[in-house]
mmCIF file of the N, C-alpha and C atoms, coordinates in Angstrom:
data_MODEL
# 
_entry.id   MODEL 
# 
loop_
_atom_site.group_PDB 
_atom_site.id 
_atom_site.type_symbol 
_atom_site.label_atom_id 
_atom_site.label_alt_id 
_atom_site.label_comp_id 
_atom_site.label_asym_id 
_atom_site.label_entity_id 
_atom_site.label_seq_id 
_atom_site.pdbx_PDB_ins_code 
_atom_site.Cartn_x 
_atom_site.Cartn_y 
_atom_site.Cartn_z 
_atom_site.occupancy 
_atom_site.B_iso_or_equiv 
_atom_site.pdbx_formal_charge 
_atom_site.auth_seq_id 
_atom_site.auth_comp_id 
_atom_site.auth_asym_id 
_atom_site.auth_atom_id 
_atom_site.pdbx_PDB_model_num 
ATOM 1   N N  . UNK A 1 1  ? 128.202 82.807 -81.342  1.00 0.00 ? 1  UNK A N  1 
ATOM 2   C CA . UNK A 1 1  ? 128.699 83.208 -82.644  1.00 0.00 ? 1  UNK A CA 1 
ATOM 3   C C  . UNK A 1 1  ? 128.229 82.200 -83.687  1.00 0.00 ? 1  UNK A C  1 
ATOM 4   N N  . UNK A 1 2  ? 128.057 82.741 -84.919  1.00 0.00 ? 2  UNK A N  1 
ATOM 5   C CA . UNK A 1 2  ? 127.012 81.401 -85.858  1.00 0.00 ? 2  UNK A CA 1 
ATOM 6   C C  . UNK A 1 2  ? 128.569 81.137 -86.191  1.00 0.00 ? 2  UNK A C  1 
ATOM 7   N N  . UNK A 1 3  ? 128.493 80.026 -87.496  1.00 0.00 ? 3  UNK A N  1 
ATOM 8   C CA . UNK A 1 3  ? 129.485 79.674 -88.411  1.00 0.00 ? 3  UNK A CA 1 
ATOM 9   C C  . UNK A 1 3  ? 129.375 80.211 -89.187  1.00 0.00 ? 3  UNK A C  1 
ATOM 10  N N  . UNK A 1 4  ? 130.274 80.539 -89.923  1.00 0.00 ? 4  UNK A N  1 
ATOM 11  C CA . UNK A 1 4  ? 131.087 81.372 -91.447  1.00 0.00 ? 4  UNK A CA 1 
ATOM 12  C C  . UNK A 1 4  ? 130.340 80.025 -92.209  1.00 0.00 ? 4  UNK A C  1 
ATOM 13  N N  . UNK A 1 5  ? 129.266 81.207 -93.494  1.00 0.00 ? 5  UNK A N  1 
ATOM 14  C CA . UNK A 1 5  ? 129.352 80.122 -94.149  1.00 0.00 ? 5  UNK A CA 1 
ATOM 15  C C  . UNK A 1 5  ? 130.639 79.856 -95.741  1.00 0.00 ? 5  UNK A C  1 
ATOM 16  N N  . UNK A 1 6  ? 129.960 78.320 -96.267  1.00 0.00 ? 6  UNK A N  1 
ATOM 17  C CA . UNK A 1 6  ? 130.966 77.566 -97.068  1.00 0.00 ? 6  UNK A CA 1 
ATOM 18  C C  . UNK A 1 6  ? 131.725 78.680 -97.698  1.00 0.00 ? 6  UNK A C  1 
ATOM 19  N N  . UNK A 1 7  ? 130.947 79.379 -98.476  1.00 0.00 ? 7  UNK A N  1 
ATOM 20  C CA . UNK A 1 7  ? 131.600 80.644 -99.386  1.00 0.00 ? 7  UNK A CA 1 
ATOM 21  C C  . UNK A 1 7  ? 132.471 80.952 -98.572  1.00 0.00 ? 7  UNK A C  1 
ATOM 22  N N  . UNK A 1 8  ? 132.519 81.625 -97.196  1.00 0.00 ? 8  UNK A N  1 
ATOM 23  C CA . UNK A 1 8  ? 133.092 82.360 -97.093  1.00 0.00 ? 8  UNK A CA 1 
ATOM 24  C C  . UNK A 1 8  ? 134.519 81.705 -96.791  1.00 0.00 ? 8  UNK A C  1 
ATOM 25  N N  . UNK A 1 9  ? 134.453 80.315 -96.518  1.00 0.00 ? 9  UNK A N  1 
ATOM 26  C CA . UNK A 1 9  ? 135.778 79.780 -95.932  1.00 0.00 ? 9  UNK A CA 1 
ATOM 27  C C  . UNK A 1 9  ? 136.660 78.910 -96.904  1.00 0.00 ? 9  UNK A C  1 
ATOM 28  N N  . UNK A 1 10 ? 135.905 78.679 -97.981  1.00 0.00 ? 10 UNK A N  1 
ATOM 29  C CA . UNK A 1 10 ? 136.821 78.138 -99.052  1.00 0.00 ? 10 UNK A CA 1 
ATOM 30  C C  . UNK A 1 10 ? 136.832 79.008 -100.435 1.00 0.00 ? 10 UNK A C  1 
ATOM 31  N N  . UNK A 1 11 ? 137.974 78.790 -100.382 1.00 0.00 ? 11 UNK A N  1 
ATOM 32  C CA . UNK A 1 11 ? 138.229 80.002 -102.317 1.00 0.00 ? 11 UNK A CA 1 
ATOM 33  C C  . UNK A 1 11 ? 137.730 78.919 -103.215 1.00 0.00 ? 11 UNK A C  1 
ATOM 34  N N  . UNK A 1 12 ? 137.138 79.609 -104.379 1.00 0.00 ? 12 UNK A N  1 
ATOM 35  C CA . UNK A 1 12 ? 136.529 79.292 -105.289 1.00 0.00 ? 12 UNK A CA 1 
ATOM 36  C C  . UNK A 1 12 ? 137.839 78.623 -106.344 1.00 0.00 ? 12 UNK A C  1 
ATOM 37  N N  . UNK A 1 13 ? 138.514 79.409 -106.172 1.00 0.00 ? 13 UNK A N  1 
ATOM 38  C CA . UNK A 1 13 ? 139.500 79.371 -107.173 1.00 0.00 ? 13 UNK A CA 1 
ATOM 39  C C  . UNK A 1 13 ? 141.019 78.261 -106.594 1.00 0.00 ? 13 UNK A C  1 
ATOM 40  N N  . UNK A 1 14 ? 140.840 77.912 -105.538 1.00 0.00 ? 14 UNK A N  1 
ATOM 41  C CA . UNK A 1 14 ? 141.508 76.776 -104.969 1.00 0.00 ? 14 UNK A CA 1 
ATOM 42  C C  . UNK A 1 14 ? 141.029 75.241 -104.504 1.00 0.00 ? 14 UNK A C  1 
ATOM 43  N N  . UNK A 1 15 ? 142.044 74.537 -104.835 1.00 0.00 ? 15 UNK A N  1 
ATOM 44  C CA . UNK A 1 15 ? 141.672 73.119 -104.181 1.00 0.00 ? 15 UNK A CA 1 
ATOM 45  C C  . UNK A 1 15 ? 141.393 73.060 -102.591 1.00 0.00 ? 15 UNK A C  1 
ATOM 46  N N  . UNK A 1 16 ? 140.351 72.393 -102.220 1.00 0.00 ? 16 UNK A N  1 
ATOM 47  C CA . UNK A 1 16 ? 140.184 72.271 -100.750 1.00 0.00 ? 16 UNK A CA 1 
ATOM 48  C C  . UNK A 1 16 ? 140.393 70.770 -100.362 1.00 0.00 ? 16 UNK A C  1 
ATOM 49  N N  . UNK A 1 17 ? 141.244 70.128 -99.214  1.00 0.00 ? 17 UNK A N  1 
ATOM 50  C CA . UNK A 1 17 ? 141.155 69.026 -98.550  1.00 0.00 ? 17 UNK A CA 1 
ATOM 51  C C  . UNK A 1 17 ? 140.057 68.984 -97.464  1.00 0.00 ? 17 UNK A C  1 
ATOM 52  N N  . UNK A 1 18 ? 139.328 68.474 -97.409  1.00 0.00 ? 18 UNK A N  1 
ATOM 53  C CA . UNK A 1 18 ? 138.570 68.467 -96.252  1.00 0.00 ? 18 UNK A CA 1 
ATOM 54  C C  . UNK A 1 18 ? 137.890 66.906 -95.785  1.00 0.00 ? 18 UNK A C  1 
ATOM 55  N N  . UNK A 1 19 ? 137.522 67.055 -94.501  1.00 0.00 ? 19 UNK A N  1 
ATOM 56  C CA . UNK A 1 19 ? 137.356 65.590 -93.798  1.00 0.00 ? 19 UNK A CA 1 
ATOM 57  C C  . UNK A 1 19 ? 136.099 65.822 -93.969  1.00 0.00 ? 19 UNK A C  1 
ATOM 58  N N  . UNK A 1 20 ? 134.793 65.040 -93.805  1.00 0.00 ? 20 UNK A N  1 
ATOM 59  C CA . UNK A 1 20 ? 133.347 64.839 -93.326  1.00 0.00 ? 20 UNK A CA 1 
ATOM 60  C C  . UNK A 1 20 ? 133.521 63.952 -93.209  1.00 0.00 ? 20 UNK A C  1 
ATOM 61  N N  . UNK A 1 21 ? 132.395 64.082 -91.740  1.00 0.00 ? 21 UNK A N  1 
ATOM 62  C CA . UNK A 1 21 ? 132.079 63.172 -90.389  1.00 0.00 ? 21 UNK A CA 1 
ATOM 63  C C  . UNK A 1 21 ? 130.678 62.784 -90.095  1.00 0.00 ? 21 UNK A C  1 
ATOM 64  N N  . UNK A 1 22 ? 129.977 62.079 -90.406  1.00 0.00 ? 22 UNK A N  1 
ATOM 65  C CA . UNK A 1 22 ? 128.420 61.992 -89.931  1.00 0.00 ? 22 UNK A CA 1 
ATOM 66  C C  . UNK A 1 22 ? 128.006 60.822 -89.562  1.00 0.00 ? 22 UNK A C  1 
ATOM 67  N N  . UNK A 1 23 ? 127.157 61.332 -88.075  1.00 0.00 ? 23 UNK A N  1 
ATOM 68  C CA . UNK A 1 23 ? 127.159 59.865 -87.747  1.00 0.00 ? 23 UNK A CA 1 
ATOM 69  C C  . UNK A 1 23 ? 125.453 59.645 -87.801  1.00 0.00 ? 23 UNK A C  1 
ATOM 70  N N  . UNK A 1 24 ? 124.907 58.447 -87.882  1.00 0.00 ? 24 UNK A N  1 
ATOM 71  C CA . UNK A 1 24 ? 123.499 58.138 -87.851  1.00 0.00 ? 24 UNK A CA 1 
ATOM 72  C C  . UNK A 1 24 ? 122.673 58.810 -86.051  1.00 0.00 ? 24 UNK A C  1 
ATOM 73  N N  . UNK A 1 25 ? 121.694 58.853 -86.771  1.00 0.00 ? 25 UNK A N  1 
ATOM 74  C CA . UNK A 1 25 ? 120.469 59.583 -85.595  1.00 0.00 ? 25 UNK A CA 1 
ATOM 75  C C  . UNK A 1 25 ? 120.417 58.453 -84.621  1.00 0.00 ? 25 UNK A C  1 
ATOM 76  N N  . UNK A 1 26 ? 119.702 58.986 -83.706  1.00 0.00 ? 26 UNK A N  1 
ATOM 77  C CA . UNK A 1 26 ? 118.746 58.245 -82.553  1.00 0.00 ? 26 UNK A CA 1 
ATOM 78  C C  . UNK A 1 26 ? 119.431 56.839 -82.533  1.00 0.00 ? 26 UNK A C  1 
ATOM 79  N N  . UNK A 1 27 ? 121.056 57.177 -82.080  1.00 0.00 ? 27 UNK A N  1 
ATOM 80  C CA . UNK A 1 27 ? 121.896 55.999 -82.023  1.00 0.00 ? 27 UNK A CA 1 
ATOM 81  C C  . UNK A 1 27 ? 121.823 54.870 -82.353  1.00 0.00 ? 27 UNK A C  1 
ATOM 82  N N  . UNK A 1 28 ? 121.362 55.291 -83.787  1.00 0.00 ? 28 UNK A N  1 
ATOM 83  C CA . UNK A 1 28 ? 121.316 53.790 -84.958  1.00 0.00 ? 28 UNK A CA 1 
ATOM 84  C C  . UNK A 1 28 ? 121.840 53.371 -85.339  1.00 0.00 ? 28 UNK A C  1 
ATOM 85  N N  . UNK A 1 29 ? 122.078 52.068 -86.191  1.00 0.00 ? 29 UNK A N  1 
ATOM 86  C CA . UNK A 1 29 ? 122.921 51.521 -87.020  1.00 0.00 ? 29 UNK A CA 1 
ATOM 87  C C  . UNK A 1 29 ? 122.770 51.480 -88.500  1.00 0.00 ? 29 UNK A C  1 
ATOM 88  N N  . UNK A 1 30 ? 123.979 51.843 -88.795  1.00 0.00 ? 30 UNK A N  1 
ATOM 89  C CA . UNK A 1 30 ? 124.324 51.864 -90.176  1.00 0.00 ? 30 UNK A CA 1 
ATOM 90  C C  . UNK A 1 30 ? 124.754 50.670 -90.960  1.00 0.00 ? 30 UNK A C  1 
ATOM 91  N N  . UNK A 1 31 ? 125.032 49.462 -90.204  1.00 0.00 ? 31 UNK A N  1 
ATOM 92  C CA . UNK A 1 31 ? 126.190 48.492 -90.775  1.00 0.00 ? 31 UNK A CA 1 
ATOM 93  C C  . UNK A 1 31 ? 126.506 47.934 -89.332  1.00 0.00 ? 31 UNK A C  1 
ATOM 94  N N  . UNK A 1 32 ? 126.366 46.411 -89.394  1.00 0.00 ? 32 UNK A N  1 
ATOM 95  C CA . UNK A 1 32 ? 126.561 45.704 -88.112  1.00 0.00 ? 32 UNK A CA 1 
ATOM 96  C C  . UNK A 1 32 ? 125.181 45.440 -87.503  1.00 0.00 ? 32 UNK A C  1 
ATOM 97  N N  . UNK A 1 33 ? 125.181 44.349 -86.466  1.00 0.00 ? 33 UNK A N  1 
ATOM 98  C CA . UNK A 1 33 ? 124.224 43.854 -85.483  1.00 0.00 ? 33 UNK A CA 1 
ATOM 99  C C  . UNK A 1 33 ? 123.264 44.827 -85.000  1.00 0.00 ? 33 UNK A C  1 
ATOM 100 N N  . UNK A 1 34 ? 122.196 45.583 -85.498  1.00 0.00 ? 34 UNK A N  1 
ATOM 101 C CA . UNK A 1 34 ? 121.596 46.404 -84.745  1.00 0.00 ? 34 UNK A CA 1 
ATOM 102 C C  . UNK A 1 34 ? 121.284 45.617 -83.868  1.00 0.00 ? 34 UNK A C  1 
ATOM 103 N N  . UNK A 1 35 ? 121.441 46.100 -81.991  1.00 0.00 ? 35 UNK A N  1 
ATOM 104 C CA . UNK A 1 35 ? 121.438 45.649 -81.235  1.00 0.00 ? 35 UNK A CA 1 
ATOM 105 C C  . UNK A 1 35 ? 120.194 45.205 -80.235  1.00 0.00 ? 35 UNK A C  1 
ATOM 106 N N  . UNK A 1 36 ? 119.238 46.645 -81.321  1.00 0.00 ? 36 UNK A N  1 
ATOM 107 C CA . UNK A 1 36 ? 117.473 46.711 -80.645  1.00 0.00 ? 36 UNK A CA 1 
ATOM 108 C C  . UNK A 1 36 ? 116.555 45.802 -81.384  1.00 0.00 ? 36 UNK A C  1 
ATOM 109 N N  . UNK A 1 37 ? 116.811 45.519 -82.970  1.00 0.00 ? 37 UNK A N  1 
ATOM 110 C CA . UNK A 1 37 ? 115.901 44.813 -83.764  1.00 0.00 ? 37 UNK A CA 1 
ATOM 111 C C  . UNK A 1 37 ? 116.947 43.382 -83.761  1.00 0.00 ? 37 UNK A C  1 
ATOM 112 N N  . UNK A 1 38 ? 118.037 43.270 -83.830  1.00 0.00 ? 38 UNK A N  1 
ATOM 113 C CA . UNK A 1 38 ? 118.674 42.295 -83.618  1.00 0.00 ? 38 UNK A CA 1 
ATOM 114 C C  . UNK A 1 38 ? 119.677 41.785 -85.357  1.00 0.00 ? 38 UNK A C  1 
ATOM 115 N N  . UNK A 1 39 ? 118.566 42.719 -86.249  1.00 0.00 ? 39 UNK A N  1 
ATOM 116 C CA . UNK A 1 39 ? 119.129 42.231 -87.649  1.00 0.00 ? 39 UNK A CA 1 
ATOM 117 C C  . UNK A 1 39 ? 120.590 42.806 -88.257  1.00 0.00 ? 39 UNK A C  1 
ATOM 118 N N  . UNK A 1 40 ? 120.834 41.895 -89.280  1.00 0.00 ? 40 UNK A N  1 
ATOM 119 C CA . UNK A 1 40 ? 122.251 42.378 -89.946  1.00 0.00 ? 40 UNK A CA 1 
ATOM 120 C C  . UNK A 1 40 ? 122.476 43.464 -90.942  1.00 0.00 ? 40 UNK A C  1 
ATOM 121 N N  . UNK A 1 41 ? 122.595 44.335 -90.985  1.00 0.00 ? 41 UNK A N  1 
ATOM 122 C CA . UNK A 1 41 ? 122.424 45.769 -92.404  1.00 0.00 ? 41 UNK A CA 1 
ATOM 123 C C  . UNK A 1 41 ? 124.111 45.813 -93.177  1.00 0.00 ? 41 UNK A C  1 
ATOM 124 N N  . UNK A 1 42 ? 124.888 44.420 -92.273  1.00 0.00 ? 42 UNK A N  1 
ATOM 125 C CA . UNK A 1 42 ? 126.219 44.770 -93.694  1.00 0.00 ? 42 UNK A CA 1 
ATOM 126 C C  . UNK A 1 42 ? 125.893 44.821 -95.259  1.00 0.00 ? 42 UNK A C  1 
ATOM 127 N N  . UNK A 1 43 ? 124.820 44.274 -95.751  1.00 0.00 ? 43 UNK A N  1 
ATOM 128 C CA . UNK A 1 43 ? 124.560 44.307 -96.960  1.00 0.00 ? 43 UNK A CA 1 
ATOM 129 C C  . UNK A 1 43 ? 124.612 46.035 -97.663  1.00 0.00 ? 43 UNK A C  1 
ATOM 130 N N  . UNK A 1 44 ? 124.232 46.851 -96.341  1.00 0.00 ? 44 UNK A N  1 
ATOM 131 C CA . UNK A 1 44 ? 124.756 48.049 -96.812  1.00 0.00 ? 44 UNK A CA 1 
ATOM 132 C C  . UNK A 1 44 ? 125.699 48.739 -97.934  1.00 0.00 ? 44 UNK A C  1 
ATOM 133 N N  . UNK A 1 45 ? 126.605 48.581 -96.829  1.00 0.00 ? 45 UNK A N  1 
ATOM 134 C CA . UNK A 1 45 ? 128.288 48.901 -97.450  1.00 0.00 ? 45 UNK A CA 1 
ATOM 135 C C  . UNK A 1 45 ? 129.018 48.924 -98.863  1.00 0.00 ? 45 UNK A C  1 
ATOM 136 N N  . UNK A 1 46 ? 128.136 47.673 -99.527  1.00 0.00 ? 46 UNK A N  1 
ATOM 137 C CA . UNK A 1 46 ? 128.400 47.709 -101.107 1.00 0.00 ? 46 UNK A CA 1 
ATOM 138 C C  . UNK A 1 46 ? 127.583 48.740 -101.584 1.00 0.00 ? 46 UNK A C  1 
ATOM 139 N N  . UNK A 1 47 ? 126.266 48.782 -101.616 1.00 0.00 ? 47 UNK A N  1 
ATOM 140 C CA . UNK A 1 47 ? 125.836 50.049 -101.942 1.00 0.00 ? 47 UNK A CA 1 
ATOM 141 C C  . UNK A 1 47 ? 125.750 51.388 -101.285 1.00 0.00 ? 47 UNK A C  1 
ATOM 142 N N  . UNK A 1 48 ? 125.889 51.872 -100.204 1.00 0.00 ? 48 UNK A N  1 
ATOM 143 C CA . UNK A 1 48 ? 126.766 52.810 -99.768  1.00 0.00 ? 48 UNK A CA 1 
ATOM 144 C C  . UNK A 1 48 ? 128.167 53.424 -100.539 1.00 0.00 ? 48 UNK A C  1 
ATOM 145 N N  . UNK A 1 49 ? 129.061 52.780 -100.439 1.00 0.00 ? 49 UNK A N  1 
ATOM 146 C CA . UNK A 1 49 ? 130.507 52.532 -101.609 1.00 0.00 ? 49 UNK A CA 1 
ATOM 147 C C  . UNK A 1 49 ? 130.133 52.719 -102.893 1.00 0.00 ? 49 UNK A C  1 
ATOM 148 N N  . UNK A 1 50 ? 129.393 52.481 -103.850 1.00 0.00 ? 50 UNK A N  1 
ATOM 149 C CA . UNK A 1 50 ? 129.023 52.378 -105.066 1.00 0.00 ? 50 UNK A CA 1 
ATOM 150 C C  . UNK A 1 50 ? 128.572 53.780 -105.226 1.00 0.00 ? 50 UNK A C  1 
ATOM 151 N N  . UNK A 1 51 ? 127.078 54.241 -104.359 1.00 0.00 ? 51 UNK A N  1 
ATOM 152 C CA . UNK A 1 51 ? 126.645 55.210 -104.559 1.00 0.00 ? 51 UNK A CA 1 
ATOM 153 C C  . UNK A 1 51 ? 127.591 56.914 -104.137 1.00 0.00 ? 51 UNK A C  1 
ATOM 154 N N  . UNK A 1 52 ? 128.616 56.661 -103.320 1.00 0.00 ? 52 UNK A N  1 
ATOM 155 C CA . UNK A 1 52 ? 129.785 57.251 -102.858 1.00 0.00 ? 52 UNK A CA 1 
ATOM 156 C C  . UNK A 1 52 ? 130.242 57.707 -104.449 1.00 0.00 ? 52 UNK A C  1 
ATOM 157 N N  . UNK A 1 53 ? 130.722 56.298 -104.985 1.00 0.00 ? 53 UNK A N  1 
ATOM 158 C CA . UNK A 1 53 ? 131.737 56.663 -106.367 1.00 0.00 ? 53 UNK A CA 1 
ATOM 159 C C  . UNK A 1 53 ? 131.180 57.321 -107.034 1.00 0.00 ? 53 UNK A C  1 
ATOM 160 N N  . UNK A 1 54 ? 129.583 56.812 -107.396 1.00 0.00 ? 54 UNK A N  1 
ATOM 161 C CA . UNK A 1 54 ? 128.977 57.469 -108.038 1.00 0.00 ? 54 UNK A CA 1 
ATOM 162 C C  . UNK A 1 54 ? 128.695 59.063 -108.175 1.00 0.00 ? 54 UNK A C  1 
ATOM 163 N N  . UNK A 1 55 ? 128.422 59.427 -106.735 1.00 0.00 ? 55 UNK A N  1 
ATOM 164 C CA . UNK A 1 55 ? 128.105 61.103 -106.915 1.00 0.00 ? 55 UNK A CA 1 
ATOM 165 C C  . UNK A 1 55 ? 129.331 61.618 -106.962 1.00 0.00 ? 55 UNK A C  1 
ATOM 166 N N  . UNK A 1 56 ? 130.566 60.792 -106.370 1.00 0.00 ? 56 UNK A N  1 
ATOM 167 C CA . UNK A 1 56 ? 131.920 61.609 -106.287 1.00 0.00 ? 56 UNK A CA 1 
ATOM 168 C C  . UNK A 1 56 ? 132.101 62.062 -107.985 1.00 0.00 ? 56 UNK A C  1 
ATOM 169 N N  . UNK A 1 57 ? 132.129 60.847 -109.144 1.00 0.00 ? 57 UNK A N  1 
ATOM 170 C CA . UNK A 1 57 ? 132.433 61.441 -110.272 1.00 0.00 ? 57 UNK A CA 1 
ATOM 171 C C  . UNK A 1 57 ? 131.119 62.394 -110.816 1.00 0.00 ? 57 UNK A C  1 
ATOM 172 N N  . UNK A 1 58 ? 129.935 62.432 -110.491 1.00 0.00 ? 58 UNK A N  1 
ATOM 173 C CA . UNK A 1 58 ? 129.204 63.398 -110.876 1.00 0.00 ? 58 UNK A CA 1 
ATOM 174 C C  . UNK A 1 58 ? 128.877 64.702 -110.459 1.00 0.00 ? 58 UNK A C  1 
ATOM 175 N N  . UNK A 1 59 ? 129.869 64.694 -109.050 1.00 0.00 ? 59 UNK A N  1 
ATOM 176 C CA . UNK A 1 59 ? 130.023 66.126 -108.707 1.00 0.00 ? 59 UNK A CA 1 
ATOM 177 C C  . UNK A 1 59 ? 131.987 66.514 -109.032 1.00 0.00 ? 59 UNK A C  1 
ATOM 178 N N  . UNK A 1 60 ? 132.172 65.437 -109.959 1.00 0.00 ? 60 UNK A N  1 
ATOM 179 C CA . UNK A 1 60 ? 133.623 65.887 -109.905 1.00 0.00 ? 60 UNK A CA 1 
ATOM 180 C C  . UNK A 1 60 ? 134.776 66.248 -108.557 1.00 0.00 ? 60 UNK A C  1 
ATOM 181 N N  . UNK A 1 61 ? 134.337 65.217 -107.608 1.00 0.00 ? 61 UNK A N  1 
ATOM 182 C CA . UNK A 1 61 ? 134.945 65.218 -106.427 1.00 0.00 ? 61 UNK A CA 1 
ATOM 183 C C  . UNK A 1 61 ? 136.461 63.992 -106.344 1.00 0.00 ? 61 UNK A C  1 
ATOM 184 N N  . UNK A 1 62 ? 137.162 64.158 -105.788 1.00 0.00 ? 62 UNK A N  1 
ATOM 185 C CA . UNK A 1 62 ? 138.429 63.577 -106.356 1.00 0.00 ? 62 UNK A CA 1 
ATOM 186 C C  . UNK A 1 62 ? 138.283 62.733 -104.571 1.00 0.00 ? 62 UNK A C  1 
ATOM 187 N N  . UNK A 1 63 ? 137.610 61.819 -104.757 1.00 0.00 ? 63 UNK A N  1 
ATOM 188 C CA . UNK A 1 63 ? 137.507 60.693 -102.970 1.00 0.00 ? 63 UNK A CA 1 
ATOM 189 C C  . UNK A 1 63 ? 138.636 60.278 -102.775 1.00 0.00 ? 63 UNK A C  1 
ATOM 190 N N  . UNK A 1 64 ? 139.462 60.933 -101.913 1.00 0.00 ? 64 UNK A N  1 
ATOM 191 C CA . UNK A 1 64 ? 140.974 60.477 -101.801 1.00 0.00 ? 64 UNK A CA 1 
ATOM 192 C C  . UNK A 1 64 ? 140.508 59.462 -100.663 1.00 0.00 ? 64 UNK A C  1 
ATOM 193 N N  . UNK A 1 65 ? 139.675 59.056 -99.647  1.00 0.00 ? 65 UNK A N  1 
ATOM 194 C CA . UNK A 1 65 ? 139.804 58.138 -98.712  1.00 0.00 ? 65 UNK A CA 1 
ATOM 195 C C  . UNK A 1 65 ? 138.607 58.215 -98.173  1.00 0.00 ? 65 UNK A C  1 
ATOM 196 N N  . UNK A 1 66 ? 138.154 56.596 -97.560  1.00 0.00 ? 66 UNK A N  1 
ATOM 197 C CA . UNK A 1 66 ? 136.757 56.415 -96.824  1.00 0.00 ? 66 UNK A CA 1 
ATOM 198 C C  . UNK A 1 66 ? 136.177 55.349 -96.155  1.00 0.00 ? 66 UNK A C  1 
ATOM 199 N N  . UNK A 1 67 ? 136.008 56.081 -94.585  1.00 0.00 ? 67 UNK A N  1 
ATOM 200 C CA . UNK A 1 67 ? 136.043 54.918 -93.868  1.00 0.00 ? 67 UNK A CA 1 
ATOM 201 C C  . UNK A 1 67 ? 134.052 54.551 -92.890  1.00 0.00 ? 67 UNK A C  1 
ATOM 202 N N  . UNK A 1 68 ? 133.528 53.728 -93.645  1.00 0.00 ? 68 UNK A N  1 
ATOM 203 C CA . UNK A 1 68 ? 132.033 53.307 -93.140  1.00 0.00 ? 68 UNK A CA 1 
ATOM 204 C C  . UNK A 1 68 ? 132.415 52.283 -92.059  1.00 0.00 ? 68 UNK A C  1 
ATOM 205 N N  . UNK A 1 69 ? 131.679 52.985 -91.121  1.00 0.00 ? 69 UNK A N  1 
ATOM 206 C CA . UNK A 1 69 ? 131.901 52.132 -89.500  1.00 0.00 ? 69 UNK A CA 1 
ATOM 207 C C  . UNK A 1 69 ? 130.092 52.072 -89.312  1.00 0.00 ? 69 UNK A C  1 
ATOM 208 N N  . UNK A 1 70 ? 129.682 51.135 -87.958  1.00 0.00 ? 70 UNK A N  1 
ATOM 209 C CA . UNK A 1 70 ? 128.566 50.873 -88.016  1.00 0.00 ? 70 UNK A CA 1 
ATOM 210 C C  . UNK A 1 70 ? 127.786 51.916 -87.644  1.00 0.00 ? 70 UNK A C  1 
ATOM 211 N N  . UNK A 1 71 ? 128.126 53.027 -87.351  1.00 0.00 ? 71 UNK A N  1 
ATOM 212 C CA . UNK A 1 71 ? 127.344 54.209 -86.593  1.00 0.00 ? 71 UNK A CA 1 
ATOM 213 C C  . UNK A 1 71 ? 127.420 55.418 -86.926  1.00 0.00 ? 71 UNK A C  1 
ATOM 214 N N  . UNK A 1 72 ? 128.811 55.256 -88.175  1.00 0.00 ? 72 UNK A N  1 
ATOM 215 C CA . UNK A 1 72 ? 129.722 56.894 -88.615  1.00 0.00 ? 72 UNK A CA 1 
ATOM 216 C C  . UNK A 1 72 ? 130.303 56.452 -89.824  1.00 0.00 ? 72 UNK A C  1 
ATOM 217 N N  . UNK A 1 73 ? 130.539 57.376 -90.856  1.00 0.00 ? 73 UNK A N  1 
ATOM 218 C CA . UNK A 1 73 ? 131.254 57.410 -91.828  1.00 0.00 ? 73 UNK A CA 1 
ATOM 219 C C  . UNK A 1 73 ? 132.297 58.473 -91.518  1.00 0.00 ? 73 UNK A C  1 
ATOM 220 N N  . UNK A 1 74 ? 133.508 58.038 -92.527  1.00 0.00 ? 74 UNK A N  1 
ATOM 221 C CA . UNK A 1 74 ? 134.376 59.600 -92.741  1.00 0.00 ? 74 UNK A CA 1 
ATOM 222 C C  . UNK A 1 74 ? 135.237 59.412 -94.342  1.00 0.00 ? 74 UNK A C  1 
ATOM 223 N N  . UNK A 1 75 ? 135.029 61.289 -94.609  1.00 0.00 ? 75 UNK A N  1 
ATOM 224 C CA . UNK A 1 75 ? 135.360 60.875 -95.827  1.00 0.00 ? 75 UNK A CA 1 
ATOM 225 C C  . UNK A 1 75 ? 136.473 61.688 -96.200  1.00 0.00 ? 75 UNK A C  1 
ATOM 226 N N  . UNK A 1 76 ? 137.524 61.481 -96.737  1.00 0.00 ? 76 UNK A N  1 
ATOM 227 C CA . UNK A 1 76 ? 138.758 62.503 -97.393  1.00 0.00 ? 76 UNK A CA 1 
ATOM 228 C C  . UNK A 1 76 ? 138.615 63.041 -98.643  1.00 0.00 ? 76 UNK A C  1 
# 
């Protein structure tokens, strides 16, 4: 069975809560000790976060919560 798409599962005309979950490819790192090259990528996270706020107010998205881990994000 495919998935219903977006249209069809959220009203236009209502507020939606929803979670997103995504985690990096070919079991990479996002943030933390990559364990194969050995280097540090926390420098990430500030701009990750920044660019977050950023599209949230330019798509008029209301970021109630958000959590960047080294392999996955999630967002409220």
């Amino acid at each position: 069975m495919t998935r219903m798409a977006r249209a069809e599962v959220f009203a236009p005309d209502e507020v939606a809560v929803v979670h997103v979950m995504n985690r990096v490819v070919h079991r990479g790192y996002l943030l933390g000790n990559d364990p194969v090259s050995g280097k540090n990528d926390d420098h990430r996270k500030v701009m990750i976060e920044l660019q977050l706020q950023r599209l949230a107010g330019a798509f008029g998205i209301d970021l109630l919560g958000f959590a960047i881990m080294s392999n996955h994000f999630h967002w409220i």
